[in-house]
N, C-alpha and C positions, 0 to 999 in steps of 0.2 A: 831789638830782640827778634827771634827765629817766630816766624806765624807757624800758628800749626791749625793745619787742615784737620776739620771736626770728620771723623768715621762716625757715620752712624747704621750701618748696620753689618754685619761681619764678610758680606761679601765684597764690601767697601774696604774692610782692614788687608782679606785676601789680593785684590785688585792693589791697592796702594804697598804692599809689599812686595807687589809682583813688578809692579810698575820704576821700582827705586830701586837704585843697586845699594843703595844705604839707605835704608827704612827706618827710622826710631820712632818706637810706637809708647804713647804714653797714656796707660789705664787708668783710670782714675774714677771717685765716686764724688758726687755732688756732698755729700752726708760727709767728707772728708776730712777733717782739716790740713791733715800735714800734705795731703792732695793739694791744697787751695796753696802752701806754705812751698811747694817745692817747684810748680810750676814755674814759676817765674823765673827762679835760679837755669833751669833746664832749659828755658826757651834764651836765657842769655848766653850760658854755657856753651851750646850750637852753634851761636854766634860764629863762633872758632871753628866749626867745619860745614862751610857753604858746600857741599855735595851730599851732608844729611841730611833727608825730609825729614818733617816732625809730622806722625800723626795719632790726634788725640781720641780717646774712645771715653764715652762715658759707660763703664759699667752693668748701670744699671738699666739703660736703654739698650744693651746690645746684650743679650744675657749670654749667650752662644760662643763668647769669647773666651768664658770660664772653662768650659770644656774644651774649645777651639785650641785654645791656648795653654792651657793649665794654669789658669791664674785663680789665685784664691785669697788675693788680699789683694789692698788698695793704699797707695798708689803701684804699680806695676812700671817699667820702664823695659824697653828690649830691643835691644837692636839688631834688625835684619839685615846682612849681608848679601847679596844677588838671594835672596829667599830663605835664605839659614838663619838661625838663629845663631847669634855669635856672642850675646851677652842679656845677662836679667840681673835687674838689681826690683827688691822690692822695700816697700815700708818705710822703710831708716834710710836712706841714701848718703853716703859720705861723697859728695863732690869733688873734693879731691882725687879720690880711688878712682870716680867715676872716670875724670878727666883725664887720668892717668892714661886710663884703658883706652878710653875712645881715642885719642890722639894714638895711641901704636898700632890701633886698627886702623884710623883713617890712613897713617903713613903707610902702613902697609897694603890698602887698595888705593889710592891714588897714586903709588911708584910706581 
């Protein structure tokens, strides 16, 4: 399964976005469950694209990301392209959908 590097504080999410031409940033809250329930699907999921970093943020230690970001619920997922935002899924995640997406993106920056 894909490790994902802990952010913890929001110039850490900036920097690790900046840093990745494929960024997938995963928001999450301790107090979560389906947070706790989807992680592991998502760190296996990546499996499938070695050129995406995974990095994780908790919430409630970074509070600056709610505004940074626009997130207002838990779990959050979002993937950065060279710095753009190119997709958000939040809460309910269908994996399928997910994987859908993320593979016509990955084909289409790694061609």
């Amino acid at each position: 399964m894909k490790k994902a590097k802990e952010l913890s504080t929001f110039a850490q999410v900036e920097a690790f976005i900046k840093e990745h031409g494929l960024s997938f940033l995963y928001v999450s809250r301790p107090d979560c469950s389906v947070c706790h329930a989807i992680l592991p699907k998502l760190r296996s999921l990546l499996d499938h694209f070695p050129q995406m970093e995974l990095g994780q943020v908790n919430a409630l230690e970074v509070e600056e990301i709610a505004g940074g970001l626009s997130i207002f619920t838990a779990p959050t997922l979002l993937l950065f392209v060279d710095g753009k935002e190119y997709l958000r899924e939040d809460r309910f995640v269908r994996f399928a959908d997910l994987e859908e997406k993320l593979a016509r993106l990955y084909e289409l920056y790694t061609s």
